[in-house]
N, C-alpha and C positions, 0 to 999 in steps of 0.2 A: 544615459546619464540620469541620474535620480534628482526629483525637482529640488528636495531640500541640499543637494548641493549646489546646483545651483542660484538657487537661493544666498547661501551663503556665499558664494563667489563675487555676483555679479549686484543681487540683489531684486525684491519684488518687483519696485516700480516701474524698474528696466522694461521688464519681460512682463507684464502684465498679461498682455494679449494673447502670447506663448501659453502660461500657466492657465488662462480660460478656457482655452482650445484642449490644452492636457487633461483639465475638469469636465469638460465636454465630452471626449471621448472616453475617458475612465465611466463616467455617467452610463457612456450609452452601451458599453461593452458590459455593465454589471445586468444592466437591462438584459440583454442578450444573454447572459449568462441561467439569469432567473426561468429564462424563458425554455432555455433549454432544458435547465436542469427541471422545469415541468413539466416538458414534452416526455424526459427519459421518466417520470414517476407516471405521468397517464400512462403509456407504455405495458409498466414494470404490472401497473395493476389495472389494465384492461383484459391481463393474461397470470390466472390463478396458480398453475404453476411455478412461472416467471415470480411472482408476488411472494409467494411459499418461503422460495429457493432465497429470495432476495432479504426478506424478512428476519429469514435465520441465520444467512452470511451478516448481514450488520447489525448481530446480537454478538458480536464478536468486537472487542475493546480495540480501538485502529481501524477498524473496517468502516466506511463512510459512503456515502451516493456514491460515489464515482468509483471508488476501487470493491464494492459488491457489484456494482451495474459491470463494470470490464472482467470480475470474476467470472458473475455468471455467463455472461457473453463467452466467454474464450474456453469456458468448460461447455457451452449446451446444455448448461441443466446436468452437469455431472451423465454425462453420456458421452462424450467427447475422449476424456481419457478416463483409465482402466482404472488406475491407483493417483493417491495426491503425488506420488513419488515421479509420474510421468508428466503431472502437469507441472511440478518444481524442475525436471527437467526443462520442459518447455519455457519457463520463464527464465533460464538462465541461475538460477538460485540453489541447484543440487552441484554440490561439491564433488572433483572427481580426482583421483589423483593423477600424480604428474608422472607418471617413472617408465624406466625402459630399462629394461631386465635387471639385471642388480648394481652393476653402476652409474646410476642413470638417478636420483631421486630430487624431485621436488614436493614443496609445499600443493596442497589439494589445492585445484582451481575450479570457477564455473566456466561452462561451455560460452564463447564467444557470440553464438550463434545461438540468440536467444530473442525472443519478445522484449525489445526494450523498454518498449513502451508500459509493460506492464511491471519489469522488474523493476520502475522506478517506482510507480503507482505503490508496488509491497514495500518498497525499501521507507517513501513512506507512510504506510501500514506500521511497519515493524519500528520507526521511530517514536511514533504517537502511541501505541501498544505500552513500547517499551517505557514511557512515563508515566502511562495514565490506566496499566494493568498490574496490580501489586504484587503476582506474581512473576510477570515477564521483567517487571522492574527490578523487584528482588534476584534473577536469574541476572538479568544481564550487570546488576551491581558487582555480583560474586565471582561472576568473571571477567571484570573486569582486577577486580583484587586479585582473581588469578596469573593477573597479566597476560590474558587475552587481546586479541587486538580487540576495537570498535565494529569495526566492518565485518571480520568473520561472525562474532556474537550477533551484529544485525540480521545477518545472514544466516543464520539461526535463528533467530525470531521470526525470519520471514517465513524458514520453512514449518514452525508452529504455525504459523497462523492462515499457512494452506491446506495444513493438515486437520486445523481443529476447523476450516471450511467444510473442507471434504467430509471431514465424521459428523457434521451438526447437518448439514444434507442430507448424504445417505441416511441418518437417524432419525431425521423427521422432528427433531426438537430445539429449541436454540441452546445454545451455548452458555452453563451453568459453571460460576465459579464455586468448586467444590470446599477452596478454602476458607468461606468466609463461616462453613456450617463444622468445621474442625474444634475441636475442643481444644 
């Protein structure tokens, strides 16, 4: 139950001692959180590799500490799988179709059996991307005009944004918006 409604229910003076206690542990959880997410950057650059790899996953618009640190982790430093197309299988995010021989057809689906944990992490990658990269925004405005659904085009952005992982890795460079130098 979320404090402000509460709040508006019952009212502060009630529940004072409730809402200290809720202040308290929000407090001490952010603490922890700090802490961690310190431990994961000593880590990331106690190991020049790891540091490289991570530097140029979150030169990517959407990609943030926590969804480069889980990319890099779940690829091995881009040694783990062959193509980005294997590790978008593995997160659940490659579309596959439905059908059984010719009377048989559905719409494309992703595999069930997938890292959830991480296809949520890209899902949101690809919604933050999708607001705050002018071309993924553009992309995904245009089809939505097309009457595309939300989730498939999400889904599509995800898979951009594992495949322009994978190519700023294996490339050794970060990740260059070519349209801003367009005429």
């Amino acid at each position: 139950m979320a404090v402000n409604e509460v709040q508006r229910g019952i009212g502060h003076e009630e529940l004072s001692d409730l809402f200290a206690t809720y202040d308290a542990i929000i407090t001490a959880l952010k603490s922890e959180i700090k802490k961690i997410e310190a431990a994961i950057k000593h880590i990331i650059n106690t190991n020049p590799d790891l540091k490289t790899s991570f530097k140029l996953t979150t030169s990517l618009k959407g990609v943030s500490l926590i969804v480069g640190t889980y990319m890099i982790v779940y690829i091995c430093n881009i040694t783990k799988f062959a193509t980005w197309r294997k590790f978008a299988c593995y997160c659940g995010i490659a579309p596959f179709s439905h059908q059984s021989g010719t009377s048989v057809k559905g719409p494309a689906q992703v595999s069930p059996i997938a890292n959830k944990q991480l296809k949520r992490l890209l899902h949101l990658a690809a919604v933050s991307a999708a607001s705050h990269d002018p071309e993924l925004r553009e992309y995904y405005i245009r089809r939505q005009s097309e009457g595309k659904s939300k989730m498939s085009t999400l889904n599509i952005i995800r898979n951009k944004i594992v495949a322009r992982a994978f190519a700023i890795v294996k490339r050794g460079t970060p990740y260059v918006n070519i349209r801003q130098y367009a005429a």
